[in-house]
N, C-alpha and C positions, 0 to 999 in steps of 0.2 A: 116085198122084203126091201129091205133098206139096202142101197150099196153107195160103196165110195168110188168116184171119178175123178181122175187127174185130169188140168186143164196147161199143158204145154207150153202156153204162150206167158200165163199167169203167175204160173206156179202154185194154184189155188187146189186141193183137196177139197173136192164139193160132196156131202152126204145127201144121195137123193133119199128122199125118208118121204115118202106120199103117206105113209098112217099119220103122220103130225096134223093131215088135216080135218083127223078125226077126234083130236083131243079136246076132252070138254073145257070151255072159256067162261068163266065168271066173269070176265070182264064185257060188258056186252060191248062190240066194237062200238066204232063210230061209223054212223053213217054219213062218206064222205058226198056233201052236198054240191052242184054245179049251178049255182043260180043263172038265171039268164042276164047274158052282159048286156050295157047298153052296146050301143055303137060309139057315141064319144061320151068322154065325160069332163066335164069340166075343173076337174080338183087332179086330173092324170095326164103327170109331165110328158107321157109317150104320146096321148093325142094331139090332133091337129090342132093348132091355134096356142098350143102351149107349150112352143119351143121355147120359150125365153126361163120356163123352167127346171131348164136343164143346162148342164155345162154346157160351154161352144161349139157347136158343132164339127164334127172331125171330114166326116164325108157323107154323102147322099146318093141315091137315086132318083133322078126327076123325071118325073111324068111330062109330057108334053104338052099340059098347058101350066106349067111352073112346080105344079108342088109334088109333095114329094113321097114317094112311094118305099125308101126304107134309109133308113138313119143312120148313123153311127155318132155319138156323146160319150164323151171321158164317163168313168162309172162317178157318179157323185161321191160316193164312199169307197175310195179305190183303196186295191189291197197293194198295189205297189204305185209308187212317182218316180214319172220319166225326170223330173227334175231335180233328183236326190242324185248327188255322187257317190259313187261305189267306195265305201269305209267299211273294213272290216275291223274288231275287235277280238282281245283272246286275253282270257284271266284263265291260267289252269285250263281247266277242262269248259270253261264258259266260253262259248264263242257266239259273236251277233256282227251282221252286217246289215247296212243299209239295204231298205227294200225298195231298190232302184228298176225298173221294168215300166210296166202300161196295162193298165186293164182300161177295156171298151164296153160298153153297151152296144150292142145293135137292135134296133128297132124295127122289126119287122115288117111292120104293116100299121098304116094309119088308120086303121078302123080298130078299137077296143074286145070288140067282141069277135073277134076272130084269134084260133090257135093253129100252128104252126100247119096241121093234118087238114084243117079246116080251108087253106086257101090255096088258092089256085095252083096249080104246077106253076104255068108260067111266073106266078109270083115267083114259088119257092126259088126258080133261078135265081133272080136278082136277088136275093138272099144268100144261095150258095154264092155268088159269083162276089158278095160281097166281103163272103169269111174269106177268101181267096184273095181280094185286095190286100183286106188287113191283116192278112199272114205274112202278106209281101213286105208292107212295109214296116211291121214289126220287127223283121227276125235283121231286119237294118240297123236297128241298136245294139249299140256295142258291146253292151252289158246283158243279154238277153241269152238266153242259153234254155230255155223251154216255152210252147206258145200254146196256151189248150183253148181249143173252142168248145164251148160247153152249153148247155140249153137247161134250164130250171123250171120244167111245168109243173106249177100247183104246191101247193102249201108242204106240202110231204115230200114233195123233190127238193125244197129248200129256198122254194120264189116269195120274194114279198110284194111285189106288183102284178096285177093279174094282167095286166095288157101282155100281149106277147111282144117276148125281148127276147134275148142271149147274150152272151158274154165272154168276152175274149182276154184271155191276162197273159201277160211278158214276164217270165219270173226269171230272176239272174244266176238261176240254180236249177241241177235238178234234183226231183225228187226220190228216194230211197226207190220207190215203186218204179219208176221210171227206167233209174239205174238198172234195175233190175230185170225188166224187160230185154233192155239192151244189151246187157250181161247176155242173158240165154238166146238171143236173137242172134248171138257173135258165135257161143258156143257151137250151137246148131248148124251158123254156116260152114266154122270149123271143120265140124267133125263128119258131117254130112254134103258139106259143098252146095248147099243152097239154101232158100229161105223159109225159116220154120213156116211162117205165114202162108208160106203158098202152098208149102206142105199141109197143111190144117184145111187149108181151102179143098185142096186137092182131094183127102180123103173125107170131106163132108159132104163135097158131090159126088163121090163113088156111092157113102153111104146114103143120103138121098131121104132118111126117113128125119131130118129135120130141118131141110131146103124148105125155105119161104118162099122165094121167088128167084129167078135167074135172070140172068139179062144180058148183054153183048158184052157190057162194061162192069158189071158190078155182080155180087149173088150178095143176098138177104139169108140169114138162117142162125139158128139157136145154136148155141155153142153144146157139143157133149157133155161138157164140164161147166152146165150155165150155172150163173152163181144164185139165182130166184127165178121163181117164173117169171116167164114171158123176156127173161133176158136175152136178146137180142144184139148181133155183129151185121154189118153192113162192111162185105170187102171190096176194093176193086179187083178183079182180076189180073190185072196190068199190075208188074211189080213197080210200085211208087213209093217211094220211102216217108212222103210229107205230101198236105195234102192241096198247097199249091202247086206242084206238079200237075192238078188236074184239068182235061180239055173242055173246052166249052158244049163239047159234042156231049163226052159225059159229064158235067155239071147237068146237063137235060137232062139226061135216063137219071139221075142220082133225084132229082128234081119228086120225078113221076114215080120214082118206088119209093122213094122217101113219105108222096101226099097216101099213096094207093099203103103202107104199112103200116104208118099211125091211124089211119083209118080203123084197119083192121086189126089191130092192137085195141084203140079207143074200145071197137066190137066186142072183142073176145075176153076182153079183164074186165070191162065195167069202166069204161072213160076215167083209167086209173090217172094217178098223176106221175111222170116220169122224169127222167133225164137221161138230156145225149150228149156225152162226150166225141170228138173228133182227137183220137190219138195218133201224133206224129212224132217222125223222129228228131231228137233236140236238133236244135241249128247247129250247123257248124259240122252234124255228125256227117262225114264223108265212107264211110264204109258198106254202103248201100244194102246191110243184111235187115232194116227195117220195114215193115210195109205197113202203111199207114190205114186206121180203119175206123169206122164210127160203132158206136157201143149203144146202147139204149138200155135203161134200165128203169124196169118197171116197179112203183113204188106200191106193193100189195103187202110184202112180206116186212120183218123189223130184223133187228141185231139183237141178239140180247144175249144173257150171259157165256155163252159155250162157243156164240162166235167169238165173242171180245177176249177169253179166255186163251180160248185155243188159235186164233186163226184162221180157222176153217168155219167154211158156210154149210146151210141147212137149206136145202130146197125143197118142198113139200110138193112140188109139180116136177114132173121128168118131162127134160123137153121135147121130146118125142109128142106128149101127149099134147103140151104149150104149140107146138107146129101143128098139129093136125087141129086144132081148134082153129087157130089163125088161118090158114089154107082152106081149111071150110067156111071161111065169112065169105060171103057175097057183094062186092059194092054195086 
């Protein structure tokens, strides 16, 4: 039977409806294909030998005998310029400003054929430890007031380069969605005296039937109110509001459930294609009722009219049953 679940932190209404996945489709999907990558190629600005392909380089990690083991490049087609002054506009009801901020690339790894799940932990560090640089010295801009680290694997999460990258933007605003997070994140401390987040955490380890993983510093687990299968939250347990706060100790363990998850995500849906958001709270925000967390979202499912209509999502998998799949993979 179909039911509706409230999701706390979102404010999303999710309809779990598992018969939806028994509806007959005229359409025959697509079968989405993974061909095997090379290791480099020669026409892709993220491999080796063809830095001059890319804007100037921002920052690096270097291997020990010179080169370089992960990147960071202005996005060639940036959504905001650090170089733009802050001008706003207003006719009536029209209003436009200057999209003054910073979007990055970061380049993961100089080998082509390799994705995020795919390499090493010890990599993954220098990776996280990299988003962590560039949160630092982003949220240094004067003009900056939102910083989302975001990850785009595969055509259907919205990547047009298949080498593995990510992507870091500085926006001089925030967003409606955001807002609105923080709204209820203040509410909650209000009227409850602590932080919805940890509260959410709190009762999803009592309840226990959609825990992925746990660990000293972090728990992995399906939201009650997931908004599609196999959608996925990554908390810390330590209340941290933003996600430079983080120690090097857990940057490790984040590392190691981060490779050991996508693994067993890649397993359990069919090496879908996804995205990871890293949500933190805006700069500047000093109220400390935020706790910062990473999202993953698996691209299996579509939008279509009744979300875009209504608002509200359609999940054809209850993630009770999305965790017991994943929990049952083997690496």
């Amino acid at each position: 039977m179909s039911e509706m679940r409230f999701n706390p932190i979102t404010l999303d209404w999710v309809v779990m409806a598992p018969g939806r996945m028994l509806r007959p489709d005229d359409f025959h999907p697509q079968v989405v294909s993974h061909p095997t990558r090379p290791v480099h190629r020669d026409d892709c600005p993220f491999c080796t030998g063809n830095e001059a392909m890319t804007p100037t380089e921002i920052a690096r990690v270097t291997a020990p005998d010179g080169s370089w083991l992960v990147r960071v490049v202005p996005n060639k087609y940036s959504v905001f310029d650090a170089t733009l002054n802050m001008q706003r506009k207003r006719h009536g009801t029209f209003r436009s400003m200057s999209a003054s901020g910073g979007h990055e690339v970061v380049v993961e790894h100089p080998r082509h054929d390799l994705d995020l799940g795919e390499m090493d932990p010890a990599h993954l560090v220098l990776v996280l430890r990299m988003y962590r640089e560039r949160y630092q010295m982003l949220r240094e801009h004067p003009m900056v007031e939102s910083i989302v680290i975001f990850k785009n694997q595969g055509q259907r999460a919205g990547s047009s380069l298949e080498h593995s990258h990510s992507q870091i933007t500085a926006a001089p605003v925030l967003s409606s969605q955001v807002c609105m997070r923080l709204q209820e994140a203040r509410r909650f401390h209000e009227l409850e005296g602590g932080c919805l987040y940890c509260a959410v955490l709190h009762e999803e380890l009592l309840a226990e039937e959609r825990i992925l993983e746990t660990g000293e510093a972090f728990v992995a687990f399906m939201p009650y109110a997931a908004l599609s299968p196999y959608h996925t939250w990554i908390f810390p347990r330590k209340h941290q509001a933003a996600y430079d706060e983080i120690s090097d100790a857990d940057i490790e363990e984040l590392a190691g459930l981060l490779s050991r998850l996508l693994r067993r995500l890649k397993a359990a849906a069919g090496a879908p294609d996804y995205n990871i958001t890293f949500r933190s709270t805006p700069v500047g925000e000093v109220s400390g009722c935020f706790h910062w967390y990473i999202s993953i979202v698996v691209r299996i499912s579509q939008i279509a009219g009744f979300e875009l209509g209504s608002g509200t999502y359609i999940n054809s998998m209850r993630p009770e049953r999305c965790a017991e799949r994943v929990r049952g993979i083997v690496l």
